[in-house]
Predicted model as a PDB file, atoms N, CA, C, CB and O in Angstrom, pLDDT in the B-factor column:
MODEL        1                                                                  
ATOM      1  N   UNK A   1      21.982  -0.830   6.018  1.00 53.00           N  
ATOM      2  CA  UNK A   1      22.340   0.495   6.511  1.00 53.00           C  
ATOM      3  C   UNK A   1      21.223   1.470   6.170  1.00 53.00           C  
ATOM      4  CB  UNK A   1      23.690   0.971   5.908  1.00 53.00           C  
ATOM      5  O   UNK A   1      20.670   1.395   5.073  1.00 53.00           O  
ATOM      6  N   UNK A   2      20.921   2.256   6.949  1.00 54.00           N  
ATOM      7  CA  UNK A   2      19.562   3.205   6.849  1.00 54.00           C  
ATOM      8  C   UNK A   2      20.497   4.628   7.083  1.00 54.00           C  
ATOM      9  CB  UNK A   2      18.071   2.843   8.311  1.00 54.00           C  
ATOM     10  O   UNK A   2      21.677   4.672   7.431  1.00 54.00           O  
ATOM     11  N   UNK A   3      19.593   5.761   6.782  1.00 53.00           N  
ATOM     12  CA  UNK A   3      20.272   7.203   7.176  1.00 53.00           C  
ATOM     13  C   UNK A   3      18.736   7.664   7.035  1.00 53.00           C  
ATOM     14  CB  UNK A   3      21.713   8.070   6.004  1.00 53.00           C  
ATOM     15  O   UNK A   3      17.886   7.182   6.286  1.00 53.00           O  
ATOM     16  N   UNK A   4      18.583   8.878   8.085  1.00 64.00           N  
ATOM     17  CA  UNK A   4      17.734   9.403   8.454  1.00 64.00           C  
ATOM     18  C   UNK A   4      16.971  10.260   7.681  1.00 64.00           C  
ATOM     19  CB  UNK A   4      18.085   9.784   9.272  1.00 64.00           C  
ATOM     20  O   UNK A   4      17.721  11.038   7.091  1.00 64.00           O  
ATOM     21  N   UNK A   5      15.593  10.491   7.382  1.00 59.00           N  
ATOM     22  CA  UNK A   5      15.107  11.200   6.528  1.00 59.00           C  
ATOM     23  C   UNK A   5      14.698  11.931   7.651  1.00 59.00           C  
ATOM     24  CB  UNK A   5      14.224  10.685   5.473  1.00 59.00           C  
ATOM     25  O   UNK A   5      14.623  11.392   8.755  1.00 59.00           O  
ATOM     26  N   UNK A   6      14.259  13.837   7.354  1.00 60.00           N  
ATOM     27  CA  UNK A   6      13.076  14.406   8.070  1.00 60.00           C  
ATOM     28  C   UNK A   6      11.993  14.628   7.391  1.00 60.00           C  
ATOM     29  CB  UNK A   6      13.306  15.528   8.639  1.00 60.00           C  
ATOM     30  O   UNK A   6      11.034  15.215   7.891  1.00 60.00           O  
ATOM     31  N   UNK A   7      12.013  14.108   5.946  1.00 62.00           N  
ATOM     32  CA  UNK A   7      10.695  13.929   5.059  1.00 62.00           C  
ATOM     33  C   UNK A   7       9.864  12.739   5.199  1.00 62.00           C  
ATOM     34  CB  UNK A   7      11.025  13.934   3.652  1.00 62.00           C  
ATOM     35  O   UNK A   7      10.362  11.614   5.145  1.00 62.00           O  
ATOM     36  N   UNK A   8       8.481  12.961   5.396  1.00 65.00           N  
ATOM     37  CA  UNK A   8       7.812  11.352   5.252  1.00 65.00           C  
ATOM     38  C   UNK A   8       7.727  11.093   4.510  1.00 65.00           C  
ATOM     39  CB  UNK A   8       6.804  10.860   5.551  1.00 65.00           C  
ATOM     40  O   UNK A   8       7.371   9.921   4.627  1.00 65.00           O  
ATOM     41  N   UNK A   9       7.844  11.528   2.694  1.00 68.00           N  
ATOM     42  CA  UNK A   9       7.767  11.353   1.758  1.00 68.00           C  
ATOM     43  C   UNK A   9       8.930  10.807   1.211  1.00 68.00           C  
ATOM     44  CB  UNK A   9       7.336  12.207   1.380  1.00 68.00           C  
ATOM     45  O   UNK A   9       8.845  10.168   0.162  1.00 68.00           O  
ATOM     46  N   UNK A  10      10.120  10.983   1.828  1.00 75.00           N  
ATOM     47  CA  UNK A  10      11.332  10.858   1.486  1.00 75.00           C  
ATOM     48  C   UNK A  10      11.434   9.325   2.306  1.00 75.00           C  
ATOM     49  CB  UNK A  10      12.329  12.216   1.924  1.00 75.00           C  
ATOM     50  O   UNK A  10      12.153   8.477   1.776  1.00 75.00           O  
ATOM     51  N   UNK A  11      10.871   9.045   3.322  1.00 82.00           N  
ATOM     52  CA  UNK A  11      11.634   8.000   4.206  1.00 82.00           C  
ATOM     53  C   UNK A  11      10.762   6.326   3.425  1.00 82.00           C  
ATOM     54  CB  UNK A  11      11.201   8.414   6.406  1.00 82.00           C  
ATOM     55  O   UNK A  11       9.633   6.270   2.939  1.00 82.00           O  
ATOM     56  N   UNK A  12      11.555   5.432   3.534  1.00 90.00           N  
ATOM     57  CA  UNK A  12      11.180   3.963   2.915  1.00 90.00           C  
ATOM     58  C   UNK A  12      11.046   3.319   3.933  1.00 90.00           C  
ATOM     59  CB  UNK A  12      12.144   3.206   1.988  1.00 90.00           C  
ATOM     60  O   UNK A  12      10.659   2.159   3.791  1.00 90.00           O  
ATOM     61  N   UNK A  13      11.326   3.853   5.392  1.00 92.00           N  
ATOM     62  CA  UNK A  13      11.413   2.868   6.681  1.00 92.00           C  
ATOM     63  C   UNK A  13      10.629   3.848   7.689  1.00 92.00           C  
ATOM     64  CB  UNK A  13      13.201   2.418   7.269  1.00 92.00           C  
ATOM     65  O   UNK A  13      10.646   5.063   7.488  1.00 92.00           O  
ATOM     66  N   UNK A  14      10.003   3.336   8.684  1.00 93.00           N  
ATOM     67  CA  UNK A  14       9.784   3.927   9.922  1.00 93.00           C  
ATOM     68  C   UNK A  14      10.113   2.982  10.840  1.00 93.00           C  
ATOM     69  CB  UNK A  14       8.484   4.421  10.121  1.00 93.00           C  
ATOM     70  O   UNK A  14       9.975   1.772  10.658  1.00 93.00           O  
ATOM     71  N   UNK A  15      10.652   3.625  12.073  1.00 93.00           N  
ATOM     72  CA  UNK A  15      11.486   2.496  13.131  1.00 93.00           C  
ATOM     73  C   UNK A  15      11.376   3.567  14.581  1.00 93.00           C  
ATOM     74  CB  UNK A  15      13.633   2.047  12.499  1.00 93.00           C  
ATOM     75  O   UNK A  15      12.165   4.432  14.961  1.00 93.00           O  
ATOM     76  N   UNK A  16       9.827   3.020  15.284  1.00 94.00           N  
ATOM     77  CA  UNK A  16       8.935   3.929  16.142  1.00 94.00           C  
ATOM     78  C   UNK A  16       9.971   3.651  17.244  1.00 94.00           C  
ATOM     79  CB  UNK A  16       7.145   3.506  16.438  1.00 94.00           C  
ATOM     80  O   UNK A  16      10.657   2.638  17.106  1.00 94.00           O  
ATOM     81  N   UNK A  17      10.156   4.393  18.268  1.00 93.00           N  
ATOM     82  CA  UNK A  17      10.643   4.854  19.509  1.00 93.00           C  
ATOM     83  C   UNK A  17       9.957   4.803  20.712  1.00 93.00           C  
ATOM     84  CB  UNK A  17      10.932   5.981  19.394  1.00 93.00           C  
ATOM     85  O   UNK A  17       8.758   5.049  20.577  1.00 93.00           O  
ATOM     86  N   UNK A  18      10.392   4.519  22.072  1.00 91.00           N  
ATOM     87  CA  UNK A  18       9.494   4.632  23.227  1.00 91.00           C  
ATOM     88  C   UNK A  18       8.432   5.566  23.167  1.00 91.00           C  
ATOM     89  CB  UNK A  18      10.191   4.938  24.332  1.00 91.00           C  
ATOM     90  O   UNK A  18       9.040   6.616  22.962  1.00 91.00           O  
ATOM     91  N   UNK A  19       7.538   5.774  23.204  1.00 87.00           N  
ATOM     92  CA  UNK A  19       6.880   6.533  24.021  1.00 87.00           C  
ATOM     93  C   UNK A  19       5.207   5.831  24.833  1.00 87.00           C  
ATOM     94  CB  UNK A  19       6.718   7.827  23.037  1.00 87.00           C  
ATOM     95  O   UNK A  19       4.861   4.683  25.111  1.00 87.00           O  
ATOM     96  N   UNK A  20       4.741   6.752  24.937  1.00 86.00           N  
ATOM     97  CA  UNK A  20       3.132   6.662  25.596  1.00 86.00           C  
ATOM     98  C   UNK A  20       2.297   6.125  25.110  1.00 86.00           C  
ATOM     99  CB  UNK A  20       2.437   7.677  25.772  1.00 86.00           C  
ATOM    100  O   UNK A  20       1.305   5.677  25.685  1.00 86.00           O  
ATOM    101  N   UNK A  21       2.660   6.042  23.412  1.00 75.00           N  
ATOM    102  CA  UNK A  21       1.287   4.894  22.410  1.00 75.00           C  
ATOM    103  C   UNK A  21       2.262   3.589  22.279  1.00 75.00           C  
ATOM    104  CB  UNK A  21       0.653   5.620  20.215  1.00 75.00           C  
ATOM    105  O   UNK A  21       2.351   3.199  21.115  1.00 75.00           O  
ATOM    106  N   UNK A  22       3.010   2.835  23.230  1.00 80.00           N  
ATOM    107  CA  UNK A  22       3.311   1.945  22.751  1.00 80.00           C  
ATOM    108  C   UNK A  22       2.076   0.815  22.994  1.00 80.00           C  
ATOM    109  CB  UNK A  22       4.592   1.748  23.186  1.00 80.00           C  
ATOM    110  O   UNK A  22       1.777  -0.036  22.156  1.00 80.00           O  
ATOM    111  N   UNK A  23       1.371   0.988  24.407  1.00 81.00           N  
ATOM    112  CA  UNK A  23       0.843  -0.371  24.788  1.00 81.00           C  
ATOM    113  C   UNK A  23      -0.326   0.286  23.633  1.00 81.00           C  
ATOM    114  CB  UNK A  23       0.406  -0.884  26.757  1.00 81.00           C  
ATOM    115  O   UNK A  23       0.248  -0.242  22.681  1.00 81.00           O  
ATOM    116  N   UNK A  24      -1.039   0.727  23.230  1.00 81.00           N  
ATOM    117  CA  UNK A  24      -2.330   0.611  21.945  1.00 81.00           C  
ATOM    118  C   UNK A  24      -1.829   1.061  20.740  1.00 81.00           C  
ATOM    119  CB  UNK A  24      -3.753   1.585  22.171  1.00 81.00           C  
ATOM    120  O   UNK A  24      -2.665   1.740  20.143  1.00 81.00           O  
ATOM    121  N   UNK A  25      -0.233   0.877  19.853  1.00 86.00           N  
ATOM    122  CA  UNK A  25       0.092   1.318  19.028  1.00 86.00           C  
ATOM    123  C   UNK A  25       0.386  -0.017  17.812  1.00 86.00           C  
ATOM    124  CB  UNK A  25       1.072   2.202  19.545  1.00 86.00           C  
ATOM    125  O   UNK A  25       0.722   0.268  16.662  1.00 86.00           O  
ATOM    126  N   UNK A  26       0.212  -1.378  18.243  1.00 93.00           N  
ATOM    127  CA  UNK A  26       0.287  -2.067  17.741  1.00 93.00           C  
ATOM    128  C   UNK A  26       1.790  -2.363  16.744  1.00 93.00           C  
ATOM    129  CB  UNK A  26      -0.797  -1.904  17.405  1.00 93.00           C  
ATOM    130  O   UNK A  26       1.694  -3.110  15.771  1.00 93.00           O  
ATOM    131  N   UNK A  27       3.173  -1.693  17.103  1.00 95.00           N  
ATOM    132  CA  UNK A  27       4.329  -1.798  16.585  1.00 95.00           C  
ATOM    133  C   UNK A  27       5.306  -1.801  17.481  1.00 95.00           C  
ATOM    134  CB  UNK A  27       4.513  -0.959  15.748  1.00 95.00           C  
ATOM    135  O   UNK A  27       5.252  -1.299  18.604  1.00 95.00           O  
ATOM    136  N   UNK A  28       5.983  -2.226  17.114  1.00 94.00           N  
ATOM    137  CA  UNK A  28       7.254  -3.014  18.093  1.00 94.00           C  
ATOM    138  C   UNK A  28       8.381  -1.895  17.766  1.00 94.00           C  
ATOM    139  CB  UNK A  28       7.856  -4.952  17.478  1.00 94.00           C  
ATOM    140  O   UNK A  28       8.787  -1.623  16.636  1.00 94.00           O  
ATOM    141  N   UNK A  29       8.910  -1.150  19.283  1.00 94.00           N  
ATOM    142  CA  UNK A  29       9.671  -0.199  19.347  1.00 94.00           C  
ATOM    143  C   UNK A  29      11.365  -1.180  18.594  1.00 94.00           C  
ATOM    144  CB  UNK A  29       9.569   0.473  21.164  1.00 94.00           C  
ATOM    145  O   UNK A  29      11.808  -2.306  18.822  1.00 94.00           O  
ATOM    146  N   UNK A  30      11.875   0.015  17.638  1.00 94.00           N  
ATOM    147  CA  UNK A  30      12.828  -0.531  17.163  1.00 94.00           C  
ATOM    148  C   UNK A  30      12.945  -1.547  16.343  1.00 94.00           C  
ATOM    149  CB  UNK A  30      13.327  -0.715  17.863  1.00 94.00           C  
ATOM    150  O   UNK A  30      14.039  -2.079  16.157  1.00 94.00           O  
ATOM    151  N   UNK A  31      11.891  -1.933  15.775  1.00 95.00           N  
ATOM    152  CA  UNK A  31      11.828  -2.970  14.445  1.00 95.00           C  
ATOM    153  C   UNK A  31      11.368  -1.704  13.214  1.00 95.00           C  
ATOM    154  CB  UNK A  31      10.315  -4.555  14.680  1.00 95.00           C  
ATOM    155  O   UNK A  31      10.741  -0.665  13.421  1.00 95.00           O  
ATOM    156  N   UNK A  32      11.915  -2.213  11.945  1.00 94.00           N  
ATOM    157  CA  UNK A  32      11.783  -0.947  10.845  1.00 94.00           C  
ATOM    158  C   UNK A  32      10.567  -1.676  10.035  1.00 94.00           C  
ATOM    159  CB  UNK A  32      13.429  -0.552   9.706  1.00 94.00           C  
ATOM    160  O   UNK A  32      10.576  -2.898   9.887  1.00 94.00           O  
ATOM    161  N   UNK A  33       9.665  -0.967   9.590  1.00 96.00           N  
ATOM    162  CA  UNK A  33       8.328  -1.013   8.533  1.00 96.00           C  
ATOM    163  C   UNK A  33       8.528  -0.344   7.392  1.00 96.00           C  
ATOM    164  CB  UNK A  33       7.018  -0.390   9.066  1.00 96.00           C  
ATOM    165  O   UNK A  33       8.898   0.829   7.334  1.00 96.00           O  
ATOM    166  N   UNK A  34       8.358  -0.860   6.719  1.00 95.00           N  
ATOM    167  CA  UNK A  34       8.615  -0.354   5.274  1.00 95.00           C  
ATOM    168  C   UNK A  34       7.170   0.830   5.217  1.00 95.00           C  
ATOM    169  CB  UNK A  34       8.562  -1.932   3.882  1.00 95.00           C  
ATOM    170  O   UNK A  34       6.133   0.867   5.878  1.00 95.00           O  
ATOM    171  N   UNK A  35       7.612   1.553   4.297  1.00 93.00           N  
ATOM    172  CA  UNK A  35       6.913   2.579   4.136  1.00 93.00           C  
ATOM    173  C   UNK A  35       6.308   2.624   2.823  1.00 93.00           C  
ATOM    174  CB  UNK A  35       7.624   3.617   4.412  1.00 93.00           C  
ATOM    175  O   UNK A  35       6.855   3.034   1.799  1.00 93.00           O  
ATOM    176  N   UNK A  36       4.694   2.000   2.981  1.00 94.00           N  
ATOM    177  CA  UNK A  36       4.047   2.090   1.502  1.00 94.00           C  
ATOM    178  C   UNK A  36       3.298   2.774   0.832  1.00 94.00           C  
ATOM    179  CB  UNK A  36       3.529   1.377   1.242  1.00 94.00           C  
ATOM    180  O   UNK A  36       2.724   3.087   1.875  1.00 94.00           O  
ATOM    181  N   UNK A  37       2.419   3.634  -0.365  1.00 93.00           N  
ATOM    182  CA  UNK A  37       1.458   4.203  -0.602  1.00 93.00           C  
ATOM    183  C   UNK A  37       0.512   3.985  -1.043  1.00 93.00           C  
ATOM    184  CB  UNK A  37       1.600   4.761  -0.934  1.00 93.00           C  
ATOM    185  O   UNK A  37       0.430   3.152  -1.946  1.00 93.00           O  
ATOM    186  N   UNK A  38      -0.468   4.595  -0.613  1.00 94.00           N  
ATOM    187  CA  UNK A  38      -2.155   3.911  -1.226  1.00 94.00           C  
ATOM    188  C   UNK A  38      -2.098   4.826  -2.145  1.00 94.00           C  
ATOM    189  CB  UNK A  38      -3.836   3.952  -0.201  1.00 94.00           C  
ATOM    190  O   UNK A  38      -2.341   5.954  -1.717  1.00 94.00           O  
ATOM    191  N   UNK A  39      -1.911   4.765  -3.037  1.00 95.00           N  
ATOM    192  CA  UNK A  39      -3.034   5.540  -4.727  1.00 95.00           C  
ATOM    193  C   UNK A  39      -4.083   5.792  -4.595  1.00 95.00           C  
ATOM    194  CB  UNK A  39      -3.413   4.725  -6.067  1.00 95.00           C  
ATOM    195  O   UNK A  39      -4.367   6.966  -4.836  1.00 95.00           O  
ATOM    196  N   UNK A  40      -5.239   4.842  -4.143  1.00 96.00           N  
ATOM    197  CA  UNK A  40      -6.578   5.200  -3.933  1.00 96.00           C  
ATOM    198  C   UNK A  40      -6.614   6.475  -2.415  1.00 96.00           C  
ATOM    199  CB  UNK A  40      -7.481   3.534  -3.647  1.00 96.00           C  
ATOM    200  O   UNK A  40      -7.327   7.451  -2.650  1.00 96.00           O  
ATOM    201  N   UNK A  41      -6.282   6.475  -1.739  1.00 94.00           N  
ATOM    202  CA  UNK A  41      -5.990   7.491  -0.561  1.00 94.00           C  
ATOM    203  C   UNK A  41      -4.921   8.886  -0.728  1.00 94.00           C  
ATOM    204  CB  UNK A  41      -5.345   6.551   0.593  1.00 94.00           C  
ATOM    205  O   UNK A  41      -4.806  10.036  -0.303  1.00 94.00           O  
ATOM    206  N   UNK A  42      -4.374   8.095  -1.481  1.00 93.00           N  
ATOM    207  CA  UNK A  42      -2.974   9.234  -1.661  1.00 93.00           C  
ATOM    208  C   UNK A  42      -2.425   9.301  -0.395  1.00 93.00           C  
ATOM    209  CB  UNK A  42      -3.323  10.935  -2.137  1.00 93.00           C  
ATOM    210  O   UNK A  42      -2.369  10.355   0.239  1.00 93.00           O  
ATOM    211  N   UNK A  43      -2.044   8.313  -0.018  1.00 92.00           N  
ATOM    212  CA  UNK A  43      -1.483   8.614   1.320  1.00 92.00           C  
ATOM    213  C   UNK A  43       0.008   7.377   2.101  1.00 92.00           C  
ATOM    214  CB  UNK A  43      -3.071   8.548   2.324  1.00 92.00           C  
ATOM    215  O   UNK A  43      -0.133   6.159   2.213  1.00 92.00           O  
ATOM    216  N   UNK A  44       0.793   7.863   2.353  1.00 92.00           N  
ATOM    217  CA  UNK A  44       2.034   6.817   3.124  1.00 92.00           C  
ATOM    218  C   UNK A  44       0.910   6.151   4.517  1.00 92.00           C  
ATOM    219  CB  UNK A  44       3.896   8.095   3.974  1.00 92.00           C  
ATOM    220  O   UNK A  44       0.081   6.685   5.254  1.00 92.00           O  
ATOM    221  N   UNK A  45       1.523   4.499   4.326  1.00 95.00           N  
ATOM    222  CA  UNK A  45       1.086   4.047   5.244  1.00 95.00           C  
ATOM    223  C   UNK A  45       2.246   2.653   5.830  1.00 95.00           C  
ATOM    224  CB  UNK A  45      -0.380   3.774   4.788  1.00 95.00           C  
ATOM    225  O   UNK A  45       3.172   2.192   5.162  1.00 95.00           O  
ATOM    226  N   UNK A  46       1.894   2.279   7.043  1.00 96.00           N  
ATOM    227  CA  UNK A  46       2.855   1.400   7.048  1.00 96.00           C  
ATOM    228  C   UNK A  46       1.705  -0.212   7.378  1.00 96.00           C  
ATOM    229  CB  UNK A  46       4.187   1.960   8.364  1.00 96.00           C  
ATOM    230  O   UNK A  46       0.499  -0.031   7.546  1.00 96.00           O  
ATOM    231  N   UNK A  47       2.131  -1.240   7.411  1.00 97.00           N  
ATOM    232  CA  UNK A  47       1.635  -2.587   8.126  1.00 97.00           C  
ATOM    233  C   UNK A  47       1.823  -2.397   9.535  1.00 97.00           C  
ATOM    234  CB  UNK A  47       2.437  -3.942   7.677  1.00 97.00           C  
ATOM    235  O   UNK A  47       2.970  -2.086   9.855  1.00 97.00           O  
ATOM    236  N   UNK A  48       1.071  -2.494  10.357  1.00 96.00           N  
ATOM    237  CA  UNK A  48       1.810  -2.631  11.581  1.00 96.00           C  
ATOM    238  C   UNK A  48       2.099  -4.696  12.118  1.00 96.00           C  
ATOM    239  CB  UNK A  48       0.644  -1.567  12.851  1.00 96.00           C  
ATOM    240  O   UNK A  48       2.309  -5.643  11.359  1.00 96.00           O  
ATOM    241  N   UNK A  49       1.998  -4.690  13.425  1.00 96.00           N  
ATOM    242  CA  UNK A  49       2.041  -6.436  13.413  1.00 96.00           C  
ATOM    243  C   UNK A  49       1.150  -7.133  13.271  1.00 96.00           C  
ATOM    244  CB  UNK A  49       2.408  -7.061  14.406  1.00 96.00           C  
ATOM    245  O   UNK A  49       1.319  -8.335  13.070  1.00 96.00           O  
ATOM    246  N   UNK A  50      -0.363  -6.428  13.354  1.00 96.00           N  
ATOM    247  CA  UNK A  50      -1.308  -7.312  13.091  1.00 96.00           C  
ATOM    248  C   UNK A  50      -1.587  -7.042  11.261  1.00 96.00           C  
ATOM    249  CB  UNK A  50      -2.679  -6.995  14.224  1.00 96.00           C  
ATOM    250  O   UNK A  50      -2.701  -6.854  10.771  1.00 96.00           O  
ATOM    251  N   UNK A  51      -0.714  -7.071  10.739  1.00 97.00           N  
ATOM    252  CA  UNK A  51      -0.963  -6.558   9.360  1.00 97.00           C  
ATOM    253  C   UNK A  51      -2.288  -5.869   8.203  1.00 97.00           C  
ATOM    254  CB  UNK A  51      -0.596  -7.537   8.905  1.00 97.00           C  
ATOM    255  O   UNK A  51      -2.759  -6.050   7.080  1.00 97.00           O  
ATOM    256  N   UNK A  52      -2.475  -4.706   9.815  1.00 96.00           N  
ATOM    257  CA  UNK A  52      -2.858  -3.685   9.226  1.00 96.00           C  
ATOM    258  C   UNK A  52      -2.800  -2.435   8.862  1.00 96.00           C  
ATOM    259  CB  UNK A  52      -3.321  -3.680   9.401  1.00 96.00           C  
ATOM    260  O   UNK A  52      -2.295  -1.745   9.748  1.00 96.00           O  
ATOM    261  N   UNK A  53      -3.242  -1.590   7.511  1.00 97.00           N  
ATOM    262  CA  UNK A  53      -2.468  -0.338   7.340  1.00 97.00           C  
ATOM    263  C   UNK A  53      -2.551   0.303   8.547  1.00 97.00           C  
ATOM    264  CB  UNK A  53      -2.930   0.563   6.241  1.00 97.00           C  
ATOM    265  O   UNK A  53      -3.407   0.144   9.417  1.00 97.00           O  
ATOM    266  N   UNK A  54      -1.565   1.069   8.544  1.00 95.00           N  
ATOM    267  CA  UNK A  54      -1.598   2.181  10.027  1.00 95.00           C  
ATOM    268  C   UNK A  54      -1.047   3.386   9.506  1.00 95.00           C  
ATOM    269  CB  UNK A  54      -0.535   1.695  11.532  1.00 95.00           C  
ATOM    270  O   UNK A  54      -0.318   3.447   8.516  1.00 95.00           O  
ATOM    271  N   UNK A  55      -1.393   4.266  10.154  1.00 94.00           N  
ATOM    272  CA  UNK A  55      -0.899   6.097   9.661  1.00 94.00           C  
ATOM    273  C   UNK A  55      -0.201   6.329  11.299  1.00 94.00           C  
ATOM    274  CB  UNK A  55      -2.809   7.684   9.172  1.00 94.00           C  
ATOM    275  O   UNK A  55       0.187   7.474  11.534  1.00 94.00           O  
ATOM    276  N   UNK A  56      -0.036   5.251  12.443  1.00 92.00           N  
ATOM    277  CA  UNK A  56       0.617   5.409  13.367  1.00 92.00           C  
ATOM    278  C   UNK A  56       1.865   6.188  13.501  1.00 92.00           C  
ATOM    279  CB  UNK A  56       0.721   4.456  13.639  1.00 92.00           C  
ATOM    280  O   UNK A  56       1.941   6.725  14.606  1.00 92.00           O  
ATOM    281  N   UNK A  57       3.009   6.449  12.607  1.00 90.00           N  
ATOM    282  CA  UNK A  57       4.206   6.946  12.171  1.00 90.00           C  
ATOM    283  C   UNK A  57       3.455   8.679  12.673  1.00 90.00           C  
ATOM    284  CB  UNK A  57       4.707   6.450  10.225  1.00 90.00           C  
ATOM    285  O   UNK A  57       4.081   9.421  13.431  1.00 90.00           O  
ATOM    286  N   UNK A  58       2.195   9.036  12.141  1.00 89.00           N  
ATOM    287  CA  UNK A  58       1.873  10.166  12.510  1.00 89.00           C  
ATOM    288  C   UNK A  58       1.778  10.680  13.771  1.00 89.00           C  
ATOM    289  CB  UNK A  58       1.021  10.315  12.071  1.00 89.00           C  
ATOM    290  O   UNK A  58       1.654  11.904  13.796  1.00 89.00           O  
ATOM    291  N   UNK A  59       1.793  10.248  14.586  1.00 87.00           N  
ATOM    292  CA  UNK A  59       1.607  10.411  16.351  1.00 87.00           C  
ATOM    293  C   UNK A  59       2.295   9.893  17.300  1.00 87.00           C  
ATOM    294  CB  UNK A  59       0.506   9.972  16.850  1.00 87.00           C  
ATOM    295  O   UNK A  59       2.485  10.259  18.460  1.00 87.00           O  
ATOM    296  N   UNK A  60       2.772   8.717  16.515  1.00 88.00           N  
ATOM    297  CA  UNK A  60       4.448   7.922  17.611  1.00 88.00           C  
ATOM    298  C   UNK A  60       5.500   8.149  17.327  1.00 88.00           C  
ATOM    299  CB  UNK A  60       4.845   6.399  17.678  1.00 88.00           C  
ATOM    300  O   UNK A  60       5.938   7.756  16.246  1.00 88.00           O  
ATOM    301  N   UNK A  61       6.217   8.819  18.150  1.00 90.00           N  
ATOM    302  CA  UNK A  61       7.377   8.785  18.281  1.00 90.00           C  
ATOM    303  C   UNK A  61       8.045   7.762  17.313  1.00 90.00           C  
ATOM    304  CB  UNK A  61       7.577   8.613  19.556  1.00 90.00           C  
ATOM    305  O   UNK A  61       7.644   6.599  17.322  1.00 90.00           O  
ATOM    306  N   UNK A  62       9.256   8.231  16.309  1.00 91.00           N  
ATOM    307  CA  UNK A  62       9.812   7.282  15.631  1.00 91.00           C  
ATOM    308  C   UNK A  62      10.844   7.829  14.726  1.00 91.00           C  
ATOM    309  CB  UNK A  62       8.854   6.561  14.987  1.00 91.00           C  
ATOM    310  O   UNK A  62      11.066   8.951  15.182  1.00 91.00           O  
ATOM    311  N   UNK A  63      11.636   7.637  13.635  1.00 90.00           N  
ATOM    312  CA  UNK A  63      12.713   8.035  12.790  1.00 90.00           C  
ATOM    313  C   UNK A  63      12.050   7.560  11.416  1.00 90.00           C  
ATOM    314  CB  UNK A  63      14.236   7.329  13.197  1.00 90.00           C  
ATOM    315  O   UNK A  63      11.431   6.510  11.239  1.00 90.00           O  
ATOM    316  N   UNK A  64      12.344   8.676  10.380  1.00 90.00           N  
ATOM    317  CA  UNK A  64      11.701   8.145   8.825  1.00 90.00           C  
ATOM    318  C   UNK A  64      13.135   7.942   8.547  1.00 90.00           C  
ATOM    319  CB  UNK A  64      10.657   9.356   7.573  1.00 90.00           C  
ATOM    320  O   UNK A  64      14.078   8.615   8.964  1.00 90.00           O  
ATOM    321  N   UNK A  65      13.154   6.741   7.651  1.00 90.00           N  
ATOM    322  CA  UNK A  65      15.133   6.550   7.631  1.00 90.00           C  
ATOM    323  C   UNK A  65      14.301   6.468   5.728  1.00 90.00           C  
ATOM    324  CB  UNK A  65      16.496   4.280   8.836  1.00 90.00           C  
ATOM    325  O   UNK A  65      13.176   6.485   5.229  1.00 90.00           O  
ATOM    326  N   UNK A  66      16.019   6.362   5.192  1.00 84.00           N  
ATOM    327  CA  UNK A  66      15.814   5.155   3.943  1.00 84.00           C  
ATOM    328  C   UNK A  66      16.986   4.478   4.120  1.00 84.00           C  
ATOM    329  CB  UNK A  66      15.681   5.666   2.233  1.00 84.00           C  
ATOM    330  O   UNK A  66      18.025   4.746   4.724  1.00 84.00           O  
ATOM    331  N   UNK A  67      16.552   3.398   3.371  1.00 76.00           N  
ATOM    332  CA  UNK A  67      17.536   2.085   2.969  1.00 76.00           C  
ATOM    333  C   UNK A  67      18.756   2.719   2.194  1.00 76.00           C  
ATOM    334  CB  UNK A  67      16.694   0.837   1.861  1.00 76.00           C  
ATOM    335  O   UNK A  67      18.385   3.142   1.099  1.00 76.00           O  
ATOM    336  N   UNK A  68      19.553   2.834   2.337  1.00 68.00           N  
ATOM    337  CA  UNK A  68      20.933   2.713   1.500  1.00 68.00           C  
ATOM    338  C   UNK A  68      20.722   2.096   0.252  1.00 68.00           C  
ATOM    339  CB  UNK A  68      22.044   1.871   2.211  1.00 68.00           C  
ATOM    340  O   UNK A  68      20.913   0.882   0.331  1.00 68.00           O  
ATOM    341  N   UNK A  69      20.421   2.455  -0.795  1.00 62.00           N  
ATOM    342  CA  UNK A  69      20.328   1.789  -2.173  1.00 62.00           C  
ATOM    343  C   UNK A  69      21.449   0.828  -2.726  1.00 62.00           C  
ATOM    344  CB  UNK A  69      20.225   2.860  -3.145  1.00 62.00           C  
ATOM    345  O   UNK A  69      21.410  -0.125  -3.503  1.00 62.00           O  
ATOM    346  N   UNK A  70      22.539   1.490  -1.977  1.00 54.00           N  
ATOM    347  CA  UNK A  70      23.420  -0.010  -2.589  1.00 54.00           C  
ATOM    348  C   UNK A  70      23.469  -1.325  -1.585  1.00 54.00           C  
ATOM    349  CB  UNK A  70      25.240   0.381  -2.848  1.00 54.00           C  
ATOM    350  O   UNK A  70      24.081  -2.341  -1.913  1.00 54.00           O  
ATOM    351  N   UNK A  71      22.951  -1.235  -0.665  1.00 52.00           N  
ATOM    352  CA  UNK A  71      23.138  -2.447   0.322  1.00 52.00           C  
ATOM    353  C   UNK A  71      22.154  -3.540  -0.204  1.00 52.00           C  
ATOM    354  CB  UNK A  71      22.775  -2.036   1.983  1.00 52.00           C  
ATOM    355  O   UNK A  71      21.471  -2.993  -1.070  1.00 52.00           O  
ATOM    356  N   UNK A  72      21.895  -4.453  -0.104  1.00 50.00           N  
ATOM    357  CA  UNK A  72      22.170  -5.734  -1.004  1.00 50.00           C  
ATOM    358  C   UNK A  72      20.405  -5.455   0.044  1.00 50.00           C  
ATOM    359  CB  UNK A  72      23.917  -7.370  -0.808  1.00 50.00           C  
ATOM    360  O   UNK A  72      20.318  -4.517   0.836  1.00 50.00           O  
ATOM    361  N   UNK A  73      19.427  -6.268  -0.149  1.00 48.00           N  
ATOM    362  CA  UNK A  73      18.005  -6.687   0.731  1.00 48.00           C  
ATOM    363  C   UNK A  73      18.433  -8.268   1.296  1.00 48.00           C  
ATOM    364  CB  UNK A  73      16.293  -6.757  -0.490  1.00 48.00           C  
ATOM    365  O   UNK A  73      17.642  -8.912   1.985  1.00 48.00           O  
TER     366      UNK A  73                                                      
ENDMDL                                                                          
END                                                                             
């Protein structure tokens, strides 16, 4: 179970939405990415499918959720 963040700092998931960067955005509309941070960058980033960092969440269309802390992984 996820619930919606409007913080990027706050969200543990991003789960991108249709739009216009799908065909060069390298993430699959409606699958969730965990949301990680670089220390050396200081910065949220996600994997995309070719498992590389991406700051994509910044320009595509998408929802910052978090995980429900009691729901089991």
């Amino acid at each position: 179970m996820f619930y919606t963040s409007n913080v990027v700092e706050e969200g543990t998931y991003w789960i991108p939405f249709e739009d216009e960067n799908n065909d060069v955005s390298n993430v699959t509309v409606g699958k969730s990415y965990e949301v990680l941070y670089d220390l050396q960058q200081q910065e949220n980033f996600i994997l995309d499918d070719m498992g590389r960092k991406s700051l994509i969440f910044l320009c595509h269309n998408g929802e910052m959720v978090r995980r429900n802390s009691h729901e089991a992984l």
